[in-house]
C-alpha positions in Angstrom: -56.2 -19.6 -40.8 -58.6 -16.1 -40.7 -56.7 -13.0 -41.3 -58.2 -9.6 -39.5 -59.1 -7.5 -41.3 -57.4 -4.6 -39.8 -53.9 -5.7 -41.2 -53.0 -8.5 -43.3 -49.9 -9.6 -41.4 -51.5 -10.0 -38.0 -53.0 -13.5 -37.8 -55.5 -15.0 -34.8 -52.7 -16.9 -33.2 -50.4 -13.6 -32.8 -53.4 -12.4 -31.1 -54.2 -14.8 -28.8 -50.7 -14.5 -27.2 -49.7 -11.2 -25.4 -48.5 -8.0 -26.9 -45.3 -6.5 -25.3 -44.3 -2.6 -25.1 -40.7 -1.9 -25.2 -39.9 1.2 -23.0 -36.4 2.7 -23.5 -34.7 5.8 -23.2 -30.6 6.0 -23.4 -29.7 8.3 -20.2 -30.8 9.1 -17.1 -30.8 12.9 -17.9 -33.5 11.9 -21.0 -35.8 10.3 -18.3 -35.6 13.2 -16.1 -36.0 16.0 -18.6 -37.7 14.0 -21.9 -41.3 13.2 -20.8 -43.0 13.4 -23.9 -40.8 10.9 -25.2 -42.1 8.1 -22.5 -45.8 9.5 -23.2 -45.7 8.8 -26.6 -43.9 5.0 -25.9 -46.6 4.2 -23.0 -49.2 5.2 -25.8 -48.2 2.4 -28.1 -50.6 -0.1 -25.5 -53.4 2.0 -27.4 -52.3 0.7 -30.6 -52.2 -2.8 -29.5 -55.3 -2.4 -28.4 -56.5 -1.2 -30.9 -55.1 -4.0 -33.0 -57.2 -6.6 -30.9 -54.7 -7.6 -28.1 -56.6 -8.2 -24.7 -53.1 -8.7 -23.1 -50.9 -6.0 -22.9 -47.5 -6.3 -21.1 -45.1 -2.9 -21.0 -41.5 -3.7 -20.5 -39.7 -0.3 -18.8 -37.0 -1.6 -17.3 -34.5 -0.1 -19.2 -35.4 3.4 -19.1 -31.9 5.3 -18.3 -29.6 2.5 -20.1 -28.2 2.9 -23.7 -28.4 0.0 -26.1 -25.2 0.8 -27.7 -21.6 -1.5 -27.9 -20.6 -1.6 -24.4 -23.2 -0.7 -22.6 -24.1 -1.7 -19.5 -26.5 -5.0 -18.9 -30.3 -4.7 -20.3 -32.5 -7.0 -18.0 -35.8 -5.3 -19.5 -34.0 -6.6 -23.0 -33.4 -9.8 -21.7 -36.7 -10.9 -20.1 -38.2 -9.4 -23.7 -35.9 -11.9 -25.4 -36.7 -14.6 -22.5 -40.6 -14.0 -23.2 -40.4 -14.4 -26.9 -38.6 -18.0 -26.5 -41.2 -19.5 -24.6 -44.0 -18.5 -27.1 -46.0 -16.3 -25.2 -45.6 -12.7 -27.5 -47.7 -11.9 -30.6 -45.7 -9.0 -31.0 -42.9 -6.8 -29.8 -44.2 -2.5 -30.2 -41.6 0.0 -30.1 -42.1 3.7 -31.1 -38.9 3.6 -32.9 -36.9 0.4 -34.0 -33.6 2.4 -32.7 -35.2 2.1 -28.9 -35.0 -2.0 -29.4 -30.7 -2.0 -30.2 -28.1 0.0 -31.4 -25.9 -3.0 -32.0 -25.8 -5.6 -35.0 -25.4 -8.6 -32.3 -28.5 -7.7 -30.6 -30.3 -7.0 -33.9 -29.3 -10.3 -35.2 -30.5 -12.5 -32.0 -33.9 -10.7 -31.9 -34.8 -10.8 -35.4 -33.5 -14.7 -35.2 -36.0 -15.4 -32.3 -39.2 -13.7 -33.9 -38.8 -15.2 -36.6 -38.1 -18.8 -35.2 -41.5 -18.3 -32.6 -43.7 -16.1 -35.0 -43.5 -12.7 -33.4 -44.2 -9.6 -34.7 -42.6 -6.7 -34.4 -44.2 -2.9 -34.6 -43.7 1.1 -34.4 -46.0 3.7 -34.5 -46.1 3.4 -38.1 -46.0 -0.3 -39.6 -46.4 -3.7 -38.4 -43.4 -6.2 -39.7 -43.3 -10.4 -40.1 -39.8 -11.3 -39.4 -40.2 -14.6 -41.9 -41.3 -12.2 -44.6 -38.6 -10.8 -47.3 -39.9 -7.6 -47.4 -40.1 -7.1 -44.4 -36.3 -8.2 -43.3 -35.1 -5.7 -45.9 -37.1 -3.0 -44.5 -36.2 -3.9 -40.7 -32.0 -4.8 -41.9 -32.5 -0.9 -43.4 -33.5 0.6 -40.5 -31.1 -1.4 -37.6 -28.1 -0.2 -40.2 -29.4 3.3 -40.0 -30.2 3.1 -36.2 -26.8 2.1 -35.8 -24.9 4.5 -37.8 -26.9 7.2 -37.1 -25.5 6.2 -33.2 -22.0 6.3 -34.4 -22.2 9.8 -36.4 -23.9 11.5 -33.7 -21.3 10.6 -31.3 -18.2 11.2 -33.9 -20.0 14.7 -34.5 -20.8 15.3 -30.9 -17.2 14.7 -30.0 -15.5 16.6 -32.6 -17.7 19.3 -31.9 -16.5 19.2 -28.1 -13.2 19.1 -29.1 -12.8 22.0 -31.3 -14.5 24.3 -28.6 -12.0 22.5 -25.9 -9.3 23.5 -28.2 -10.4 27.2 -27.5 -10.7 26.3 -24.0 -14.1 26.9 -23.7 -15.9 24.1 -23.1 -17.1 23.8 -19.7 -16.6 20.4 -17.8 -17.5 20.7 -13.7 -13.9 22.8 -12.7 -12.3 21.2 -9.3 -12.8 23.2 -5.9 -10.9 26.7 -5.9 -12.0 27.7 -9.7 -15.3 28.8 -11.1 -16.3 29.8 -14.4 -17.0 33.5 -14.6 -20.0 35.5 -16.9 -17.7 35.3 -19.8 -16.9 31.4 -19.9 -13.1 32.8 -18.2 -12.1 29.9 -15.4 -11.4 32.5 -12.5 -10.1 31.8 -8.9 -13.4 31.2 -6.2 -13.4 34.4 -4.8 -13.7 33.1 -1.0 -10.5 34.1 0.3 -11.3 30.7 2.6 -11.2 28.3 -0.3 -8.2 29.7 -2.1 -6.3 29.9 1.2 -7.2 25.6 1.7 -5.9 25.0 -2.2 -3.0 26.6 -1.6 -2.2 25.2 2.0 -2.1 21.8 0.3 0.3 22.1 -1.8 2.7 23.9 0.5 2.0 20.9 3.2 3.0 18.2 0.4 5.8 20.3 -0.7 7.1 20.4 3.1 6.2 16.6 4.0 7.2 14.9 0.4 4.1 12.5 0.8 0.5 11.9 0.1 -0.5 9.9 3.0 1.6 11.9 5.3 -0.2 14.8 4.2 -3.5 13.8 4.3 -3.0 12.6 8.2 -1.7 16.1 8.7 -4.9 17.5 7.6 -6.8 14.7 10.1 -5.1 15.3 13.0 -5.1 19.0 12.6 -9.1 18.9 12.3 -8.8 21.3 9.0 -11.4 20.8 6.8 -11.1 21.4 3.0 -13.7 22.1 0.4 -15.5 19.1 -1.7 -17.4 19.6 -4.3 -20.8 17.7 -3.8 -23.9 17.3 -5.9 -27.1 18.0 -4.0 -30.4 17.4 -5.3 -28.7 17.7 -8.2 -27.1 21.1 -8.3 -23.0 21.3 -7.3 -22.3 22.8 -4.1 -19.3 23.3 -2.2 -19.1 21.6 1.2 -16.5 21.6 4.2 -15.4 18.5 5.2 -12.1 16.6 6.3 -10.4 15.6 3.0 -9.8 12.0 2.1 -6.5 10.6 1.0 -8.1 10.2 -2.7 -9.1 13.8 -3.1 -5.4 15.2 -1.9 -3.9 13.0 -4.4 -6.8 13.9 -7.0 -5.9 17.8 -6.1 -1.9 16.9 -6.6 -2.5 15.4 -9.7 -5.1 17.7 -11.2 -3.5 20.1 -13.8 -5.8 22.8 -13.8 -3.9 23.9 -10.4 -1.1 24.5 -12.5 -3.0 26.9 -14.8 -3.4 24.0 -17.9 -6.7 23.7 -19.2 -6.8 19.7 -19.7 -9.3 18.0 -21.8 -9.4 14.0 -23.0 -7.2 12.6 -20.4 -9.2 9.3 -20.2 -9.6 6.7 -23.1 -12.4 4.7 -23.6 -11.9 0.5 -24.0 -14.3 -1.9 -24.8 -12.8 -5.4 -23.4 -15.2 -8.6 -23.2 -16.1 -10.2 -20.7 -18.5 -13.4 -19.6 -19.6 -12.9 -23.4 -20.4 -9.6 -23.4 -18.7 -6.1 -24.2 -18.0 -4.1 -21.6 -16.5 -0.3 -21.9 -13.9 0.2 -19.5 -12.1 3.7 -18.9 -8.6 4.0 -18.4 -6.8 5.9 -15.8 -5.6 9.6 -16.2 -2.9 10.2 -18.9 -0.2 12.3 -18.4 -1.2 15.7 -19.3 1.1 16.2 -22.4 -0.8 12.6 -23.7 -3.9 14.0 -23.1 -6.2 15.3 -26.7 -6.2 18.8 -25.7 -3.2 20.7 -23.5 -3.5 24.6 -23.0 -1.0 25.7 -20.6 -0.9 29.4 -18.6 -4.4 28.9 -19.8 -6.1 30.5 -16.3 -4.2 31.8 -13.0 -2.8 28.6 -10.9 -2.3 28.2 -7.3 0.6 26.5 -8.2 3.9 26.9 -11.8 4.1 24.5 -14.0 7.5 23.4 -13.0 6.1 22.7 -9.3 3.6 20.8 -10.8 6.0 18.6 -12.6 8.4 18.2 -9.8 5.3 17.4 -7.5 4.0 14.6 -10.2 8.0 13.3 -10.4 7.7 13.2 -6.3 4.4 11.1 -6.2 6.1 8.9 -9.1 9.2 8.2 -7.1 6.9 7.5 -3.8 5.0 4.8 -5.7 5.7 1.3 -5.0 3.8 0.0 -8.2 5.7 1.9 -10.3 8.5 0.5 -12.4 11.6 -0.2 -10.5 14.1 1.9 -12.0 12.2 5.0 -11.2 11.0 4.3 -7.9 12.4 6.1 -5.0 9.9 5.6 -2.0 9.0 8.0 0.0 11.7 9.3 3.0 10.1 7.1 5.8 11.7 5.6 9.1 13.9 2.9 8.1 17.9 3.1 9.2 18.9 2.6 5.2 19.8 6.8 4.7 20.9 5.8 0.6 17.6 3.9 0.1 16.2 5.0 -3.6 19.0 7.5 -4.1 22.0 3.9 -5.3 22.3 3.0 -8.4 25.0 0.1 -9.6 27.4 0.8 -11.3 28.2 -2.6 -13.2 24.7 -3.0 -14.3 23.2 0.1 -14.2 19.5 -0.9 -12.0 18.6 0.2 -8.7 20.0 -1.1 -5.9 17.9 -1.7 -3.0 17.9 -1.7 0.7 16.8 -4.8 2.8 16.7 -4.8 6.8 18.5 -7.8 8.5 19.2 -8.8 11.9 16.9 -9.7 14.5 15.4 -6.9 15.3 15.0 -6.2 10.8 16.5 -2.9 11.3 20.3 -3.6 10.2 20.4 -2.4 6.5 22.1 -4.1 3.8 22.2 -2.5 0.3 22.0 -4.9 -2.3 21.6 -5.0 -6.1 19.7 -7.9 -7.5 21.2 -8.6 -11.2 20.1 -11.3 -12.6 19.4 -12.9 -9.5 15.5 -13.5 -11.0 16.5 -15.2 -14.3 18.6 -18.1 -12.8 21.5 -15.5 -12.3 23.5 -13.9 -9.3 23.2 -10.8 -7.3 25.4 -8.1 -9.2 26.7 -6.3 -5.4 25.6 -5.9 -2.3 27.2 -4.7 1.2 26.4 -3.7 4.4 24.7 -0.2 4.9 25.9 1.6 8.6 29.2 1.6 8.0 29.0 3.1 4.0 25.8 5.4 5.4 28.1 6.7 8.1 31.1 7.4 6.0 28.4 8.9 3.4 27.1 10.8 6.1 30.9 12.6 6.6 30.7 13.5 3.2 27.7 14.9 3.5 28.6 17.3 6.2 31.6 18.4 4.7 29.4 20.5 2.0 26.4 20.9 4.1 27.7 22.7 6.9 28.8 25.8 5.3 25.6 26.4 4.8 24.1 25.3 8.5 23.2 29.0 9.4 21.4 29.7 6.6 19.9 26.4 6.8 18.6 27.1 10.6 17.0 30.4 9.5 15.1 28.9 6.9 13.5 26.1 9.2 12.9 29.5 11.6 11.0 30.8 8.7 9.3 27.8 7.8 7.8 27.4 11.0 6.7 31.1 11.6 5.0 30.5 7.7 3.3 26.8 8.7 2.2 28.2 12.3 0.6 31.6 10.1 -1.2 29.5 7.3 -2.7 27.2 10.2 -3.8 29.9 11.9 -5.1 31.6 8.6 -7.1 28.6 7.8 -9.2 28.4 11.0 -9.9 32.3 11.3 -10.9 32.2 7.6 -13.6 29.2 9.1 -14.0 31.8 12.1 -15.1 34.6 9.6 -17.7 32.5 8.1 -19.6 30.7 10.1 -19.5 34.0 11.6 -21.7 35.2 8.6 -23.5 32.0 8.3 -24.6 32.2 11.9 -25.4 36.5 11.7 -27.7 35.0 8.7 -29.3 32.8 10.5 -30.5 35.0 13.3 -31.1 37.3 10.4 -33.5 35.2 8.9 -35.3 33.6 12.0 -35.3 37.6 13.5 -37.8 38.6 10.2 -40.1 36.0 10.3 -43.5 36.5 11.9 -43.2 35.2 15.9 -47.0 33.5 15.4 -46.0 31.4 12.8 -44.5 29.2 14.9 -44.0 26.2 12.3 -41.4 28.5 10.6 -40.0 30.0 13.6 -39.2 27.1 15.2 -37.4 25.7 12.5 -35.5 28.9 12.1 -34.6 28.7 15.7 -32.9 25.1 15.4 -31.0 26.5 12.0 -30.0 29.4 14.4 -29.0 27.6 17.6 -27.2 24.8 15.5 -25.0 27.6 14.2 -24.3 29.2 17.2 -23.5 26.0 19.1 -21.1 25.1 15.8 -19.4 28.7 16.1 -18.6 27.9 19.9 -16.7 24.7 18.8 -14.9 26.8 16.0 -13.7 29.8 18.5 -12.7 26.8 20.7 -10.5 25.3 17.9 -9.0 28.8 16.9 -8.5 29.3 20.5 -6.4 26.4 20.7 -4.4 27.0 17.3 -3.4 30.3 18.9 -2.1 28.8 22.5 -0.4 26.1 20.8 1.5 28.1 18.7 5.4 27.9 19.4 7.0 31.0 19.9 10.8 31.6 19.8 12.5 34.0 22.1 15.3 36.0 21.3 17.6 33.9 23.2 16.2 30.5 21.3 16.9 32.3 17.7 20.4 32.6 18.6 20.6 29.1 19.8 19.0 28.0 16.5 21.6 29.8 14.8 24.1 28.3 16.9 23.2 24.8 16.2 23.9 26.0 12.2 27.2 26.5 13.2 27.8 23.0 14.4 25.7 21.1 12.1 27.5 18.4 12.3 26.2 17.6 16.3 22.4 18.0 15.0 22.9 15.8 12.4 24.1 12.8 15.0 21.6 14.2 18.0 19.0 11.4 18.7 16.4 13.5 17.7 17.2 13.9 14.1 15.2 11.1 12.7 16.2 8.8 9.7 13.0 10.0 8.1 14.5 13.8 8.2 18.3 12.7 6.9 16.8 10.9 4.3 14.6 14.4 3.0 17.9 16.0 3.5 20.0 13.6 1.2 17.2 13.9 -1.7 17.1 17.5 -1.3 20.9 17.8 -2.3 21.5 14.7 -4.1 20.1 13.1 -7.6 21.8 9.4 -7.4 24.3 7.9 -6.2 26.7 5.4 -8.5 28.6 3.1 -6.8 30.7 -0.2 -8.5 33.2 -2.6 -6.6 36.8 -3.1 -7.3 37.3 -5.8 -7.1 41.3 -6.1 -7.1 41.2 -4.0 -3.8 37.5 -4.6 -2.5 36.7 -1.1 -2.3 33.3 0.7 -2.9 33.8 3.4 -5.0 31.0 6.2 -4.9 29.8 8.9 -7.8 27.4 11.6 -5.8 25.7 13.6 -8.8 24.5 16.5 -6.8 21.3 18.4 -7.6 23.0 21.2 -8.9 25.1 19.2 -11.4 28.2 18.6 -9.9 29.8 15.4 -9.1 32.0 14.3 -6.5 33.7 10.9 -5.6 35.3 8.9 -2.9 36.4 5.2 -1.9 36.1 3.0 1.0 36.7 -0.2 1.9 33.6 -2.6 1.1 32.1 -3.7 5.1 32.5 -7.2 5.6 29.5 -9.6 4.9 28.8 -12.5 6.5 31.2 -14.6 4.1 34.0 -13.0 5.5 33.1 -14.1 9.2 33.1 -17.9 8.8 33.3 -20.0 11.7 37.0 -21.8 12.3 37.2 -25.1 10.9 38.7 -26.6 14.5 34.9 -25.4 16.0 33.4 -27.0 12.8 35.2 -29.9 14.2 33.7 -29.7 18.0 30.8 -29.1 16.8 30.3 -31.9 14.2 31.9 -34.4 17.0 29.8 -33.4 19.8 26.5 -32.9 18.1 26.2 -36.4 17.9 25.1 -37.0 21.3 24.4 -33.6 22.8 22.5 -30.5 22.5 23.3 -27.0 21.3 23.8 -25.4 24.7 26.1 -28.2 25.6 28.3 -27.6 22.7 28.2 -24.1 23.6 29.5 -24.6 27.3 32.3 -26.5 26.1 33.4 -23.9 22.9 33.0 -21.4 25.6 35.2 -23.5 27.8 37.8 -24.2 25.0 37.9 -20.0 24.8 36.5 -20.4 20.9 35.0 -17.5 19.9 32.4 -17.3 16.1 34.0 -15.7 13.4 32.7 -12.0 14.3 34.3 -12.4 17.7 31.4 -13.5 19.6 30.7 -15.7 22.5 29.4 -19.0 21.5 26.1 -19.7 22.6 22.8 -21.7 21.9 21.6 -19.8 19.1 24.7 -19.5 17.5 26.0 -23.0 17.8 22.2 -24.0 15.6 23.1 -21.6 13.3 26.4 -22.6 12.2 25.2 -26.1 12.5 22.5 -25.4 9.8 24.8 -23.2 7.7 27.4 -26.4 7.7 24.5 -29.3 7.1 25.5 -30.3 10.5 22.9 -32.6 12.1 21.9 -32.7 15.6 19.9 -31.9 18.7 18.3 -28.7 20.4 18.8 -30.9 24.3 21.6 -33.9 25.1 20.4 -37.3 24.1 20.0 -39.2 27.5 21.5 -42.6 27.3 21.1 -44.9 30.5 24.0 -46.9 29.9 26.6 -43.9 29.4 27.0 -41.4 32.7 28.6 -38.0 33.0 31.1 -37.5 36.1 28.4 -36.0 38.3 25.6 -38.8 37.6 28.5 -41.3 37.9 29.2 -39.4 41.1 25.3 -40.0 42.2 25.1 -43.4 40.7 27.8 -44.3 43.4 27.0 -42.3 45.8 30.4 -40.7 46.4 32.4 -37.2 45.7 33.7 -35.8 42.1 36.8 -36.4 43.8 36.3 -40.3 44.3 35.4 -40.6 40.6 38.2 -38.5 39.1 41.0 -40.3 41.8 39.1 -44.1 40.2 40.2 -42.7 36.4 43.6 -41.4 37.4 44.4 -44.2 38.4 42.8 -46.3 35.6 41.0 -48.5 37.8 38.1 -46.7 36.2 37.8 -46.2 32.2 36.4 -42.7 31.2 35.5 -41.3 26.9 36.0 -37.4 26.6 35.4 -36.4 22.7 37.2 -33.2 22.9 39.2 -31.6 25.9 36.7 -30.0 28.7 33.4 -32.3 26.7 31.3 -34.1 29.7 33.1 -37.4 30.5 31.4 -40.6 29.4 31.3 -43.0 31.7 29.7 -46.6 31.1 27.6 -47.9 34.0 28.3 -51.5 33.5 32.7 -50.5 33.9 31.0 -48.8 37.7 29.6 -52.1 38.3 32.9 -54.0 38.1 33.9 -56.5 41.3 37.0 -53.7 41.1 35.0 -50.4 41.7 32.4 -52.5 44.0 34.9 -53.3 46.7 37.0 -49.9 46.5 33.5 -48.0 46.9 32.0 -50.6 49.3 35.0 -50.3 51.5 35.2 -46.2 51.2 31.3 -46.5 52.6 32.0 -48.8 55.8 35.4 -47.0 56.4 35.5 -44.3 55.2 38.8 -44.5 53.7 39.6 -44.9 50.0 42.2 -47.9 49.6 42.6 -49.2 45.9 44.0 -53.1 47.1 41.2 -53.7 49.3 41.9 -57.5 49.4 46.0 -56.9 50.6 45.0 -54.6 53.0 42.3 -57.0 54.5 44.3 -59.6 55.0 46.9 -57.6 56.6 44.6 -56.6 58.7 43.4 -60.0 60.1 47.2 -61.1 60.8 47.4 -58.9 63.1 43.9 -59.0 64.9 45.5 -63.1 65.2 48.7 -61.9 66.9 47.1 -59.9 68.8 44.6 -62.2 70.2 47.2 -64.8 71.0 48.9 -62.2 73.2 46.1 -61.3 74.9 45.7 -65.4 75.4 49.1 -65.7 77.1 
């Protein structure tokens, strides 16, 4: 085998196969900004050439990923690795051995496969053989260094980041409503516009309690908040309607509260399919978070409101754990839902809806119910929610007038912050449109390539500032104003607070804001001795008051009679529910709540007792009721029932007022056939048809031996 000349290593058969450039650089940012980096890698074809390679292949594929633990898939990698296995590369060029890996595993497999297929592998500097010593040690050097260099970058980039964000001065991209100033301070955004928008949304999920509620509120009012959006890649702030994500991203975001927050995300590396794969985790809580600097800029909102707000969202959350979850106040009839607690085993106690309709609320605690155990207590919820509600009004209505002005305030203060918001939008597309006449006024009339473009920018504003005056137009008539006369009938209704609570119009939705305004929890156990419900209401302000009632009755306690258990077991035999339920009826049986049997009622106690039986009467030919005997015959009710009173005729009843049962073969007797025979040719009903026949032809005799004489 002839060796070039040119370098020792490089042999005829690496030349006669293809020479591949790696292309890599580890960001996006580094392609966009680092050009002379990619000159210099497209420049190692050159040096292949120049080597004697007529077959030059560059692989860029992967310009804009990073090669380090984690990362995300390499297909420019892989193909290089694909390539080399079916013996087609002479040698692999990279300008630095850092732009092949930054990983031992990938390291490893490519030095594996050049060695096993007789590859090559260069920089800009030196040409290495895989299968020789000296050049595994020199290759093993530089992958460790390329890899640790990696790791002390990062560990030296990061503390760096973190000392200054310990200072609160290193700038990340600040949320809509804060801007960093000249001297690295995070200020308010001056427009009046956005700070009025920030602080709207708060106020509207303080009011409503709840995100999605208050992200509708902002649909269906048409107000638009601002978004931060990156275009052509510069930030700028944009108006648009908000979506549920970013009001719960604006709730949750400390920096509203005045914290300066850095670190609140952890990177994980999990694997996956064979591969590792860097995984962030959600948003810590801020005091878990690296770096914490509270009252560290002005806030639209306190700290404490941010707290209570992050408790609200917590309680709302049905994937939260159980004992903390509240739900949000929504329109269910269960008022105590999220607010009970058990007292024997201390977990929540939760509301289910029965009933047909699934609105009847029963308040139940499940125990151990899950492991193979029993349900610790449960009862039914109108009855305690009305005697709750008594309570209730007892220490509420004292308070009722001051109550009513407060809602009188409330919705002066919502009315002037909706109004607010759209004459803030008035005011500036206002400006944007006095700009845009501006700038299409100044321009030269004959350049009409400009000027007509300035003109649609122009006319687009005006028609939008139409449709904004037309908006603020209709804020302003729909605006509710209260007389003098409906103030004191606000008032008024404070006084009796008591007949607002019960009005029809104050939804469960409201009571249920009401109760968790007031109270904390509720505690309630069972005595059992007395089967009473006994209630602990710890109020918001620390106090806690008590009372007792008598637990409702479940549906344990209205069993069905054993004498209609009975019936209904003797009659289900042969016929169907809503026979059974004509003769319980009948009988003047009511169910155990009271209730008039019927259909439905007669299944479900059927069920409920393992009772089999049928939804219609099972037809039998051979057995007839007193009207199909009636029709069999062709005679009256009455000519049936006189037949059984008189026993000529055998009749089966299973229970008093149950359908006779009457067997057609006892209708077809010689008896029956002559009574019925004679009733049809006579019309009268006799019972000894043969005595009174021959009776009746002695004297036909006589009387024909008269007429003889």
């Amino acid at each position: 085998m002839n060796r070039i000349q040119k370098h020792n290593t490089i042999m005829v058969n690496h030349l006669q196969r293809k020479s591949i450039i790696y292309v890599r650089q580890s960001s996006e940012k580094q392609v966009l900004n680092n050009k002379e980096s990619q000159h210099l890698q497209y420049a190692l074809q050159d040096r292949a050439k120049a080597f004697g390679w007529r077959k030059v292949e560059i692989i860029d594929e992967d310009l804009g990923k990073s090669a380090a633990t984690g990362a995300q898939r390499r297909e420019g990698f892989e193909r290089l690795i694909t390539t080399v296995t079916l013996g087609e590369v002479g040698i692999i060029f990279s300008r630095e051995v850092s732009r092949l890996s930054r990983t031992n595993k990938d390291w490893c497999h490519l030095f594996e496969v050049c060695g096993l297929f007789d590859t090559l592998i260069g920089d800009e500097e030196h040409i290495y053989d895989p299968n020789n010593i000296d050049d595994q040690l020199v290759l093993g050097i530089k992958a460790t260094m390329s890899i640790v260099e990696l790791k002390i970058l990062k560990m030296r980039m990061i503390a760096g980041m973190e000392n200054k964000a310990k200072r609160g001065e290193l700038k990340r991209i600040l949320p809509p409503g804060y801007l960093w100033d000249e001297t690295g301070k995070i200020v308010k955004d001056p427009d009046k516009r956005v700070q009025e928008s920030m602080i709207l949304v708060f106020s509207k999920f303080k009011e409503i309690g709840s995100i999605r509620q208050t992200y509708l509120w902002f649909q269906n009012n048409a107000i638009e908040l601002p978004v931060n959006k990156f275009v052509s890649g510069k930030r700028r702030l944009i108006w648009q309607l908000p979506t549920k994500s970013f009001i719960r991203d604006v709730l949750q975001n400390p920096c509203y509260a005045g914290a300066y927050v850095w670190g609140r995300r952890i990177t994980r590396n999990k694997y996956e399919d064979g591969r590792i794969i860097k995984r962030m985790s959600t948003f810590l809580k801020p005091e878990e978070s690296r770096v914490l600097i509270k009252d560290h800029h002005e806030g639209y909102i306190d700290w404490k409101s941010f707290e209570e707000n992050q408790d609200m969202i917590t309680k709302n959350s049905l994937h939260c754990s159980t004992d903390e979850r509240v739900g949000a106040a929504r329109e269910g009839q269960g008022l105590l839902a999220g607010l009970l607690r058990c007292g024997h085993c201390g977990r929540k106690i939760h509301v289910r809806y029965w009933g047909r309709q699934g609105t009847a609320a029963r308040y139940m605690c499940k125990g151990d119910f899950d492991s193979g155990g029993r349900y610790c207590i449960a009862f039914g919820g109108s009855l305690v929610d009305r005697r709750f509600s008594k309570e209730l009004l007892e220490v509420l209505s004292p308070y009722g007038v001051a109550a009513s002005i407060k809602a009188y305030e409330m919705l002066l203060s919502s009315q002037e912050s909706e109004e607010c918001v759209f004459e803030n939008k008035l005011k500036q597309v206002s400006y944007e449109e006095r700009r845009a006449f501006e700038q299409y006024n100044e321009v030269d009339p004959h350049n009409r390539l400009v000027a007509d473009e300035l003109e649609r920018r122009w006319n687009a504003k005006l028609e939008e500032l139409s449709r904004v005056k037309e908006e603020s137009s209709k804020v302003r008539d729909e605006k509710i104003s209260i007389s003098t006369k409906e103030q004191k009938a606000l008032i008024k209704l404070g006084e009796d607070f008591a007949s607002v609570w019960e009005s029809k119009f104050c939804q469960p939705s409201t009571k249920k804001k009401i109760l968790r305004t007031v109270i904390k929890e509720v505690v309630v156990r069972l005595c059992h001795d007395t089967n009473e419900l006994i209630f602990v209401i710890h109020w918001k302000g620390g106090c806690h008051t008590s009372f007792s009632m008598k637990k409702p009755a479940g549906s344990k306690d209205y069993k069905t009679h054993k004498e209609d258990i009975e019936i209904i077991s003797k009659l289900s035999v042969r016929y169907g529910d809503d026979e059974i339920a004509r003769v319980l009826s009948k009988l003047g049986r009511r169910t155990g709540k009271g209730n008039r049997w019927n259909e439905f009622r007669v299944k479900s106690a059927r069920v409920r007792n393992g009772i089999p039986g049928h939804k219609r009467t099972v037809v039998d030919a051979d057995v007839l009721s007193l009207g199909k005997a009636s029709r069999y015959c062709n005679v009256s009710h009455k000519t049936i029932e006189k037949l059984v009173a008189k026993g000529i005729l055998p009749k089966k009843q299973i229970v008093p007022l149950a359908p006779w049962e009457i067997s057609k073969s006892d209708l077809d007797s010689e008896q029956v056939r002559k009574i019925i025979s004679h009733l049809h040719k006579t019309g009268k009903f006799i019972l000894d048809v043969d005595r009174y026949t021959s009776q009746l032809s002695l004297f036909e005799k006589a009387l024909d031996d008269v007429v003889n004489e």
